[in-house]
C-alpha positions as CSV (number, residue, x, y, z in Angstrom):
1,X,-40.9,-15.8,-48.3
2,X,-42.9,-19.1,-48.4
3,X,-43.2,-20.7,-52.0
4,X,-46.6,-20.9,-53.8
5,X,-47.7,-24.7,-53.5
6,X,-47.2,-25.6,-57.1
7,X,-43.8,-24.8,-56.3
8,X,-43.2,-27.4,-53.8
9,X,-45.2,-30.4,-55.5
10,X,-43.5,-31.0,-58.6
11,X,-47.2,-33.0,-59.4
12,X,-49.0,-30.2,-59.6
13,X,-46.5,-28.6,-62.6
14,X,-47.0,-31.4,-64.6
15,X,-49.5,-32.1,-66.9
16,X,-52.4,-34.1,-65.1
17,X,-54.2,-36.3,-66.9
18,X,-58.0,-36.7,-67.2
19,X,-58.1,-40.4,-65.7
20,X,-58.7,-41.8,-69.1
21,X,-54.7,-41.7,-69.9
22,X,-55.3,-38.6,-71.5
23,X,-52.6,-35.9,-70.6
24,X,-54.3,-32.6,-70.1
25,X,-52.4,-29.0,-70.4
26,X,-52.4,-27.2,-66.7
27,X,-54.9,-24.4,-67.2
28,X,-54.6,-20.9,-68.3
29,X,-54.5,-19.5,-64.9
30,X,-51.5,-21.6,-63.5
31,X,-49.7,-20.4,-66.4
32,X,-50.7,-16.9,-65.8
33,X,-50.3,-17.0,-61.9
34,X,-46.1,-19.0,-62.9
35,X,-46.2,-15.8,-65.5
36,X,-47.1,-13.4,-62.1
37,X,-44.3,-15.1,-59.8
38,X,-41.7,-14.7,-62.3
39,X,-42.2,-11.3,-63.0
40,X,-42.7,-11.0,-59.3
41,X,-39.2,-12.3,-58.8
42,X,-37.6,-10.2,-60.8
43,X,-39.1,-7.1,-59.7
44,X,-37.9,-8.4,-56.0
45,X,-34.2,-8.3,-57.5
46,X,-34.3,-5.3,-59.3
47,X,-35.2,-3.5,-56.4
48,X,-33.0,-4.8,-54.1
49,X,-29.8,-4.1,-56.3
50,X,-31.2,-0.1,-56.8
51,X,-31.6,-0.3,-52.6
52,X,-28.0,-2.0,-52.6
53,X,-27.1,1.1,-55.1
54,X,-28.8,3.9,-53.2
55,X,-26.9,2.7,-50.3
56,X,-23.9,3.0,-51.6
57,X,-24.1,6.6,-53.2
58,X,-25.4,8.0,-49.8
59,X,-22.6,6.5,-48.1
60,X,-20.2,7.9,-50.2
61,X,-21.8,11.1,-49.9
62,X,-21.4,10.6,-46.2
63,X,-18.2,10.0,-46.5
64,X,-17.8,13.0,-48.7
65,X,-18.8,15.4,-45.8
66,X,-16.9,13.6,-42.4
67,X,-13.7,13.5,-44.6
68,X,-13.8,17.0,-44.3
69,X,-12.6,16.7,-40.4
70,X,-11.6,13.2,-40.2
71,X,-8.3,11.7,-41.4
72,X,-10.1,8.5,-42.8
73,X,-14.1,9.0,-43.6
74,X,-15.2,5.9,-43.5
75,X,-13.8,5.6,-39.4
76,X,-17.5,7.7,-38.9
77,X,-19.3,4.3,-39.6
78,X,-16.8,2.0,-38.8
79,X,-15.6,3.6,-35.0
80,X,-18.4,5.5,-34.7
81,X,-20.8,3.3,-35.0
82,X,-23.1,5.8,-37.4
83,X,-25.6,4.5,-39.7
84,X,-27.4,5.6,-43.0
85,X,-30.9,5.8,-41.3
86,X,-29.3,8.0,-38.4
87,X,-27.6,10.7,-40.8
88,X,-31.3,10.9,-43.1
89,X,-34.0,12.5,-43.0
90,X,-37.6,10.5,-44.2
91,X,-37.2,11.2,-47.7
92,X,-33.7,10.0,-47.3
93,X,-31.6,13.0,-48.2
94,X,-28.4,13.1,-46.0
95,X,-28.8,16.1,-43.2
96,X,-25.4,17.9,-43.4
97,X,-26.0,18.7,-39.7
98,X,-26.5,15.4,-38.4
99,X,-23.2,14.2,-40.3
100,X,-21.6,16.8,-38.4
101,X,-22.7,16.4,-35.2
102,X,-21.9,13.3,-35.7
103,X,-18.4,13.8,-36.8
104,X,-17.9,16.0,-33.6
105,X,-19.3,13.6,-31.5
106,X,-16.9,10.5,-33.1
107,X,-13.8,13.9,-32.7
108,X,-15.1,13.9,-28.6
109,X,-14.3,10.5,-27.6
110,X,-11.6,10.0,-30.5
111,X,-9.9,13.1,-31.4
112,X,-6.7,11.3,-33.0
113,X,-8.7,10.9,-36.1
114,X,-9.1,14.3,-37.1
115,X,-7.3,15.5,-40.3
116,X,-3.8,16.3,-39.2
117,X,-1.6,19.5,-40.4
118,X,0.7,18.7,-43.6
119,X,3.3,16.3,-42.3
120,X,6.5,18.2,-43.3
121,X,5.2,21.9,-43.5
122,X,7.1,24.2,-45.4
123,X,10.1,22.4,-46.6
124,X,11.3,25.6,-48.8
125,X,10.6,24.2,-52.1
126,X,7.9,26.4,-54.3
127,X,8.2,30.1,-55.0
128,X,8.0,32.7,-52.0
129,X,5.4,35.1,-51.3
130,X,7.6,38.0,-50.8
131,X,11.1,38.2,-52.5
132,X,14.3,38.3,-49.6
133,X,15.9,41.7,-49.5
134,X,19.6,39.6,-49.9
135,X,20.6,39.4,-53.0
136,X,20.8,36.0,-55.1
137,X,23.8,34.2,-54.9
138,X,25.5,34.3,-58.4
139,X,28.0,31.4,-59.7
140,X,30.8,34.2,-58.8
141,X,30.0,33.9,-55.2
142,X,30.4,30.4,-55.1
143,X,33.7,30.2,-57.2
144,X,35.2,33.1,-54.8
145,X,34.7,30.4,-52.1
146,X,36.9,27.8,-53.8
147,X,39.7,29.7,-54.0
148,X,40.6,30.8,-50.2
């Protein structure tokens, strides 16, 4: 964005003087028009931290959906090459669908990054759905051992 003139020639933000040696005050309207850019400037940076915050949140909402199906969520942009724009609609809602297809599409050419099964399985820790129909072992089975 080019500057406003009286940015780039530090004369013209002084005071100017009347050619009498008389310093003059810059009129009401330079004021007001400095007033304008500043407020200008700050609306500029406000809104590009909320676009740099939007971003973010739809990403992560993104994310939320592919790490349904893929081991790491974030591989959908960063393999897959998908971006924000692609995976909203206008308004800028995420489309469930599209994150999906897209997912399936990333799953197509890459299919080591889906969400594996539990790497040990059932280990036999936790309680059993359905009790054995052997009896426990009591501490008079085990002692019956030691003594052959």
């Amino acid at each position: 964005m080019a500057e406003p003139v009286a940015d780039q020639n530090p004369a013209l933000s002084q005071p100017a003087s009347d050619g009498q040696g008389e310093v003059t005050e810059p009129t009401s309207g330079n004021r007001e028009a400095a007033k304008y850019r500043t407020k200008l400037r700050e609306a500029e940076a406000k809104l590009e931290a909320t676009e740099k915050r939007v971003h973010s949140l739809l990403r992560a909402q993104v994310e939320s959906l592919a790490g349904k199906e893929l081991s790491v969520a974030s591989d959908l942009f960063e393999i897959g090459g998908a971006s924000i724009e692609d995976l909203t609609d206008p308004e800028g809602n995420v489309m469930p669908d599209a994150v999906d297809a897209a997912v399936k599409a990333l799953l197509a050419k890459r299919p080591g990054l889906r969400n594996g099964p539990a790497p040990w399985g059932d280990v036999g820790g936790g309680r059993r759905s359905a009790p054995s129909n052997d009896p426990a072992p009591t501490m008079l089975d085990a002692l019956k051992f030691t003594r052959r």
